[in-house]
C-alpha positions as CSV (number, residue, x, y, z in Angstrom):
1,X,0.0,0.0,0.0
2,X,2.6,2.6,1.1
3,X,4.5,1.4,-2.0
4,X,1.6,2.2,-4.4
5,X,1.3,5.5,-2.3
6,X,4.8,6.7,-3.5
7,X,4.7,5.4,-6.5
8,X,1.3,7.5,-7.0
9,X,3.1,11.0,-5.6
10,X,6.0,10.8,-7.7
11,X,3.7,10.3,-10.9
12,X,1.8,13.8,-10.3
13,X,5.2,15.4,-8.9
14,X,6.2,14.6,-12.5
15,X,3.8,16.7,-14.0
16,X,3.8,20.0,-11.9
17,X,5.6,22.0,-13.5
18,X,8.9,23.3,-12.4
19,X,8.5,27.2,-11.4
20,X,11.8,29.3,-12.0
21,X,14.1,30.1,-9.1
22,X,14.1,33.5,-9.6
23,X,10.1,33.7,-8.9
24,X,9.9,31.1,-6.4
25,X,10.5,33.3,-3.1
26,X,7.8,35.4,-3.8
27,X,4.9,32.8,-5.8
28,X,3.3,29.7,-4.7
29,X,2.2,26.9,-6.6
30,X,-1.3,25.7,-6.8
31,X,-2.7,22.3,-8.0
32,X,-5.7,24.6,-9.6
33,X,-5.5,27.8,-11.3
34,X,-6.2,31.5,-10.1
35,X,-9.4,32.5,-11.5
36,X,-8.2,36.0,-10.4
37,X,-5.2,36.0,-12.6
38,X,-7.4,34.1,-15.3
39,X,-10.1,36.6,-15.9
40,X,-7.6,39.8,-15.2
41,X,-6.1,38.4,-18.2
42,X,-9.2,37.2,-19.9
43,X,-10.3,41.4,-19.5
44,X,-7.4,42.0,-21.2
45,X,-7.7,39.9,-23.9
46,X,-4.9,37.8,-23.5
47,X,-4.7,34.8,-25.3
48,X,-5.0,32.4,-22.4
49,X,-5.2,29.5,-24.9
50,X,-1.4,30.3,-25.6
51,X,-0.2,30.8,-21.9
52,X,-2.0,27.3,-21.3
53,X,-0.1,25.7,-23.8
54,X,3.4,27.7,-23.7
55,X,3.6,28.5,-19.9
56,X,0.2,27.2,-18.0
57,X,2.6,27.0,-14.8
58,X,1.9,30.7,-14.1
59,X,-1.8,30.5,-14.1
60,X,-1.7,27.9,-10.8
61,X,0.7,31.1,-9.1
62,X,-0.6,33.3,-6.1
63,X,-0.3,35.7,-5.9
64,X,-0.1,37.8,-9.6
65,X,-0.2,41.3,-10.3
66,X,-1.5,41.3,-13.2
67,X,-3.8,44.5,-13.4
68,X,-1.0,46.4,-11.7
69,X,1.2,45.0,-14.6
70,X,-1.0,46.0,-17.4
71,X,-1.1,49.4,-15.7
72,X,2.0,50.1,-15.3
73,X,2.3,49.4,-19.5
74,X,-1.0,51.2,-19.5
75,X,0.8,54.6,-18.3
76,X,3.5,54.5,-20.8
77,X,1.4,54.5,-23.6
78,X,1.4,51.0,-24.1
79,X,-2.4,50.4,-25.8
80,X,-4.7,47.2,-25.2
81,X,-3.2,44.7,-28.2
82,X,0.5,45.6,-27.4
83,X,-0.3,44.8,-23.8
84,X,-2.1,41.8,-24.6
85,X,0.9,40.6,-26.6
86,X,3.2,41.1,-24.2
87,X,1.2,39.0,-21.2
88,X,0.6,36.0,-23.9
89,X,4.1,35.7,-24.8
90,X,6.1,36.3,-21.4
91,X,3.1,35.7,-18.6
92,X,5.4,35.3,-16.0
93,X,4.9,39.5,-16.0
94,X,2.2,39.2,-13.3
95,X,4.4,37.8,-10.8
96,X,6.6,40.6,-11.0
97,X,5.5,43.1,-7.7
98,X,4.5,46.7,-8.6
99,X,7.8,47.9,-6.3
100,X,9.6,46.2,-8.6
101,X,8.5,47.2,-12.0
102,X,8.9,50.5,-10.6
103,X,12.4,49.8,-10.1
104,X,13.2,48.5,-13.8
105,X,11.1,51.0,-15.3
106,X,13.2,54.2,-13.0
107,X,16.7,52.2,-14.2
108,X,15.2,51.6,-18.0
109,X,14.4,55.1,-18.4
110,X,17.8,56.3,-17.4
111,X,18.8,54.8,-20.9
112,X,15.5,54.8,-22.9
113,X,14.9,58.7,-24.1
114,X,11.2,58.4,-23.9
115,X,8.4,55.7,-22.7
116,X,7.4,55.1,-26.3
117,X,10.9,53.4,-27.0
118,X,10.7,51.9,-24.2
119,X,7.7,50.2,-24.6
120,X,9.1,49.4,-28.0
121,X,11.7,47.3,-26.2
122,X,9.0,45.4,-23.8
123,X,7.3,44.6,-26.3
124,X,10.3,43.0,-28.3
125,X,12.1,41.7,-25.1
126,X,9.8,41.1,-22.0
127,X,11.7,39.1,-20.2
128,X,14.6,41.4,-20.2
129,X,12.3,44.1,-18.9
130,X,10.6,41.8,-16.3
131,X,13.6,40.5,-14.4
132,X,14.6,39.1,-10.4
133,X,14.6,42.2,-8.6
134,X,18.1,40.5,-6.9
135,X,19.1,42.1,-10.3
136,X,18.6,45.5,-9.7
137,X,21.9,47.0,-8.0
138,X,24.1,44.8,-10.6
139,X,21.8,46.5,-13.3
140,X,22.1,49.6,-11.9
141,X,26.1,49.2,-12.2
142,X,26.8,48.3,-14.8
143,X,24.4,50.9,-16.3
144,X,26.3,53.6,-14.5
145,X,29.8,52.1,-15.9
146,X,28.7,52.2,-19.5
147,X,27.3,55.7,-19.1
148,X,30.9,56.2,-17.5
149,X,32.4,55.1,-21.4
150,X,30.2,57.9,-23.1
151,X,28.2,55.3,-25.5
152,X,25.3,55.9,-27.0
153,X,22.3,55.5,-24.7
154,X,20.5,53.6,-27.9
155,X,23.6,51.1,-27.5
156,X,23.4,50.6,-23.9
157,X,19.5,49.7,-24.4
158,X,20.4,47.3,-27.0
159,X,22.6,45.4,-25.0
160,X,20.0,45.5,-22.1
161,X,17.3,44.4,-24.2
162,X,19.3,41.9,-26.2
163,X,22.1,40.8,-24.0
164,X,20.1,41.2,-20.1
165,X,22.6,38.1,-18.8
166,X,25.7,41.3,-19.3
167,X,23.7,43.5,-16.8
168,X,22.5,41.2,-14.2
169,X,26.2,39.9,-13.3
170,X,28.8,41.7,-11.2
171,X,30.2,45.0,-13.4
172,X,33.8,43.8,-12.7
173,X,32.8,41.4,-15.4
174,X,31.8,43.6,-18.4
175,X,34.8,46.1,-17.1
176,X,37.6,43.0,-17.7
177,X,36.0,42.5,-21.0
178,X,36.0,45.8,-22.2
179,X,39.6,46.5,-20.8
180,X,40.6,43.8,-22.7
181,X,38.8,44.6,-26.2
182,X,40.3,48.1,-26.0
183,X,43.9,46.8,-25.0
184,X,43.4,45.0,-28.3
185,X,42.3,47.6,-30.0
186,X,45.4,49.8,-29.2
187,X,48.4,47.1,-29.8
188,X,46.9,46.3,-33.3
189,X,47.3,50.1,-34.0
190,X,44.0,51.7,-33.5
191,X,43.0,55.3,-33.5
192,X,42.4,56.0,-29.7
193,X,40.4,59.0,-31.4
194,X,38.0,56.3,-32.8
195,X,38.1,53.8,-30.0
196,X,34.8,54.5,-28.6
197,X,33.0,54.4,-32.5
198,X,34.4,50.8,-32.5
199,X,33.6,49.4,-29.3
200,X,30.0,50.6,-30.0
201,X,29.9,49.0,-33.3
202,X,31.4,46.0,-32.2
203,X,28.6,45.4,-28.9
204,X,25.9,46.7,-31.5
205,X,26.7,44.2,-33.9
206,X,26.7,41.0,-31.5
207,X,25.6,42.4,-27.7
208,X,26.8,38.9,-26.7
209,X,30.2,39.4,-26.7
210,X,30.6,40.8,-23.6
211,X,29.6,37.3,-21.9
212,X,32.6,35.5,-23.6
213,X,35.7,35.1,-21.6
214,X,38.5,37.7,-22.3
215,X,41.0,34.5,-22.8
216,X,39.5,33.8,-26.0
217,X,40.1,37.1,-27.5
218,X,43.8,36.8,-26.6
219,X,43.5,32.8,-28.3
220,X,41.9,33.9,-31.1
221,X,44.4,37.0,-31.7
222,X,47.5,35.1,-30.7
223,X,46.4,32.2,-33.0
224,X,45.8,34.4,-36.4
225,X,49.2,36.4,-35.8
226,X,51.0,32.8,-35.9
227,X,49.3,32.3,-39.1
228,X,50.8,35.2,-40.5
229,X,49.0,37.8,-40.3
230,X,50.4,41.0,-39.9
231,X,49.4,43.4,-37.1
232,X,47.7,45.8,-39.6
233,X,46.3,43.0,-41.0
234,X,44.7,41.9,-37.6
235,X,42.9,45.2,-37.2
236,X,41.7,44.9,-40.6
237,X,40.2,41.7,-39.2
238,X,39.2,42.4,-35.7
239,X,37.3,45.8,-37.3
240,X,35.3,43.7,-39.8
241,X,35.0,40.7,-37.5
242,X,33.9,43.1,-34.8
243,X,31.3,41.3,-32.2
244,X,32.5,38.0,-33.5
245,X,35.8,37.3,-33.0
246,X,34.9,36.2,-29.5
247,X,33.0,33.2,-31.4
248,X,35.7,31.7,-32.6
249,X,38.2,29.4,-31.7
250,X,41.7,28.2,-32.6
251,X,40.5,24.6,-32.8
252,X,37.8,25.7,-35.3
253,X,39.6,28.2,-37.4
254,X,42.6,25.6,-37.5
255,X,39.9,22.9,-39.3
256,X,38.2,25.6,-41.4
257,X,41.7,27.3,-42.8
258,X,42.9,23.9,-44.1
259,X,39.6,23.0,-45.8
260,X,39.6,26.4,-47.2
261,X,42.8,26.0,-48.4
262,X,42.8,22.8,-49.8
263,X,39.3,23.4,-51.8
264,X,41.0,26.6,-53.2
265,X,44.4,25.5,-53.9
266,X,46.0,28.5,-52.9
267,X,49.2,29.6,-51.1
268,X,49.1,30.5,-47.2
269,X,49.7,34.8,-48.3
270,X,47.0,33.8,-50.6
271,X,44.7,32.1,-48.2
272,X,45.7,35.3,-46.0
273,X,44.3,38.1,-48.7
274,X,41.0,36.1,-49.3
275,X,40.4,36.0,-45.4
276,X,41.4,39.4,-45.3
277,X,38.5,39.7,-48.2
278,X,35.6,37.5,-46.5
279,X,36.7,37.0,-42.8
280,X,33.2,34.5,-42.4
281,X,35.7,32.3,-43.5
282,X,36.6,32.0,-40.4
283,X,33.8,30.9,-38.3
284,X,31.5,28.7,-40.9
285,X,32.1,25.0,-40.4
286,X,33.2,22.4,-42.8
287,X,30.3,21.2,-44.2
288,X,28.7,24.8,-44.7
289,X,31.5,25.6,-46.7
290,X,31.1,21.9,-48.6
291,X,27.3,23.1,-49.4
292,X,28.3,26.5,-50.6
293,X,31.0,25.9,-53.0
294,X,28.9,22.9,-54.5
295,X,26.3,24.9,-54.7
296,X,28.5,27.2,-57.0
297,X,29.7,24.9,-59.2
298,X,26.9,23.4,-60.0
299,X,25.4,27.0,-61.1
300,X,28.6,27.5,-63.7
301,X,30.9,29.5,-61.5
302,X,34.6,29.0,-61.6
303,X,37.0,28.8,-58.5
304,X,39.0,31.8,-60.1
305,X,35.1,33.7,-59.9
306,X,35.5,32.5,-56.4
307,X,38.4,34.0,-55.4
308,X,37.8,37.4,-57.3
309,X,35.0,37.4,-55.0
310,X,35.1,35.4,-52.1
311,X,32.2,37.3,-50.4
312,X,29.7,35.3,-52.6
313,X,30.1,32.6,-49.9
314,X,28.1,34.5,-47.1
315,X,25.2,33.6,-49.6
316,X,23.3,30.5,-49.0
317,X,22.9,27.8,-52.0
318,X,19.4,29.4,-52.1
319,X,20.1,33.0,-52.5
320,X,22.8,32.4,-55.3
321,X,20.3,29.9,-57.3
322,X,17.6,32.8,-56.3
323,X,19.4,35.3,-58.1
324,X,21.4,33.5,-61.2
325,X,18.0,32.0,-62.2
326,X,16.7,35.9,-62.3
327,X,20.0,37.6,-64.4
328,X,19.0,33.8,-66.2
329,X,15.5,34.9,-67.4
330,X,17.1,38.5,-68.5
331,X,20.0,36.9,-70.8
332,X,22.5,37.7,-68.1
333,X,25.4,34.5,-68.0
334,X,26.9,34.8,-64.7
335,X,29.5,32.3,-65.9
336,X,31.2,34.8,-68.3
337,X,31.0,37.7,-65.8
338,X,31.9,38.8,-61.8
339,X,30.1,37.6,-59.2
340,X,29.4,41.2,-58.1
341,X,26.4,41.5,-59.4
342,X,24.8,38.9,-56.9
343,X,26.7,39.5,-54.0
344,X,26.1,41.6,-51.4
345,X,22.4,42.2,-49.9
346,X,19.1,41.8,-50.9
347,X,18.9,45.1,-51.4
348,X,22.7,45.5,-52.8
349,X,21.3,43.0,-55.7
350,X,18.1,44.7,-56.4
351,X,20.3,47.6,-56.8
352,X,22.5,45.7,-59.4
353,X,19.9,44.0,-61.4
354,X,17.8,47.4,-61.9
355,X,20.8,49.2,-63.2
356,X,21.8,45.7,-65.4
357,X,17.9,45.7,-66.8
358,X,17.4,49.2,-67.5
359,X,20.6,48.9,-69.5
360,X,19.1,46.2,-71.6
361,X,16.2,48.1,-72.0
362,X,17.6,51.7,-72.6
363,X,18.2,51.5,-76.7
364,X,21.6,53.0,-78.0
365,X,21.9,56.1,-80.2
366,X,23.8,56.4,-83.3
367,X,24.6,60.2,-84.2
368,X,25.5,58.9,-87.6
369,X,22.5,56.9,-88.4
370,X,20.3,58.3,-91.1
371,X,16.3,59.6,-89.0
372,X,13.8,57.8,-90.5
373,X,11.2,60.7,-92.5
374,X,7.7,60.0,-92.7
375,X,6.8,59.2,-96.3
């Protein structure tokens, strides 16, 4: 009997559902649901068909703000749908006490320039707007230290919005990080002048790189100088890399490089300049690099095409057949010609295949030729 007793508690444990640590000091869980939280939401018209399937857990919570929540959006502009939206896709808003919204929206707006923006970024990123309050005093840090660096507010929301992890950990973190990304930035011959405009780009173009260990910079850096690389030549690549030279890895590079090299058939310097060219190079794996060149061969392109224009491997199989198949159905053979003209962006092509068709269609003028009288 007890047996079948246990056996019985640890089947239902098995389907509660686990609630997150950084709610659980301040919610309980229920075996039913709060029909207090359930109609607040239904008056909302939240889609509570979605929060049953995506995150019932918080419906069996007590207790929930949620009409303090949806006023506190309410006050910044925020109008019915957008709230609605925001309460079916991160729910767990109505646990989050009014002290504490008031909190993240006081350290928010010392960032965002108005509540419109900033309701822009809730609605985008909820759960980096409805965080622990244990939070707060690192947020409020590391918001301060950034501030300290002159950035752009808009660049300090980003990376609050998109990278909250960066802000909720001690400051000394994101300082070691940045010391070390601007030490880099100075031995490879940067511009002190410029040094701010970089680092902004750099966090703007991946926010996570702030949560990688400084040690892999170094690796990375250390690893491409052995290859030859000059020191010029590693700013070149740390500028267009930016954000994402903290993804990579000697192990990786190592394996891409020889692949690279071998599928080319090229020299180390010359390995070196098409890097230097299309530094992705560097970071896509073996058997995206296998797809892509395959995929360009099979379309009529050359290797010598290839390496005149290395770039065209950032395209996927599917963009390039996309886009020969359209210069295709306009005469255009992209064997006989540069790859230029369907590299680049979707809107860098659209640019190049207007200018190619209204050259086809523009006819040519002979000064010589006789005009044609009417009889």
């Amino acid at each position: 009997m007890l047996r079948l007793i246990a056996t019985s508690l640890c089947l239902r444990c098995q389907h509660v559902p686990v609630l997150p640590s950084n709610l659980r000091a301040c919610s309980t869980l229920s075996s039913v649901e709060n029909q207090q939280t359930v109609e607040a939401l239904y008056e909302l018209s939240v889609d509570i068909q979605k929060v049953r399937k995506l995150k019932g857990w918080v419906l069996h919570q007590n207790p929930t703000y949620t009409k303090e929540v949806a006023g506190l959006l309410r006050n910044m502009g925020a109008s019915g749908p957008i709230i609605a939206h925001i309460l079916a896709v991160h729910p767990e808003a109505v646990l989050c006490n009014p002290d504490q919204l008031q909190t993240q929206q006081e350290l928010w707006m010392s960032v965002c320039p108005n509540h419109r923006e900033l309701i822009g970024v809730i609605e985008k990123f909820p759960a980096s707007f409805f965080t622990a309050s244990s939070h707060h005093e690192n947020q409020r840090k590391n918001i301060a230290y950034f501030q300290s660096l002159n950035l752009n507010k808009r660049i300090i929301t980003k990376l609050m919005a998109s990278a909250p992890q960066s802000f909720g950990r001690p400051v000394e973190q994101n300082q070691l990080m940045i010391c070390t990304l601007q030490q880099a930035y100075k031995e490879l011959g940067g511009d002190e002048a410029n040094m701010k405009i970089w680092l902004q780009k750099l966090m703007s173009q991946n926010p996570f790189v702030l949560l990688k260990p400084p040690e892999m910079l170094r690796q990375n850096l250390v690893f491409l100088k052995n290859r030859g690389f000059t020191t010029l030549e590693l700013f070149r690549l740390l500028s267009k890399l930016r954000g994402f030279v903290t993804e990579l890895n000697p192990d990786s590079m190592c394996q891409t490089l020889a692949f690279s090299q071998e599928a080319i058939g090229c020299s180390d310097a010359e390995l070196r300049e098409i890097i230097l060219n299309c530094p992705a190079l560097l970071y896509y794996p073996e058997s995206t690099l296998t797809e892509r060149f395959e995929g360009l061969f099979s379309a009529g392109i050359s290797m010598s095409q290839i390496i005149q224009t290395p770039t065209v491997l950032e395209l996927t199989t599917q963009i390039v057949n996309y886009r020969i198949n359209r210069l295709k159905a306009r005469g255009y053979d992209i064997s006989a010609g540069s790859l230029d003209i369907i590299n680049g962006t979707k809107k860098d092509f659209e640019m190049s295949f207007g200018k190619l068709q209204l050259r086809r269609e523009r006819p040519l003028f002979n000064p010589v030729a006789p005009l044609k009288a009417d009889d």
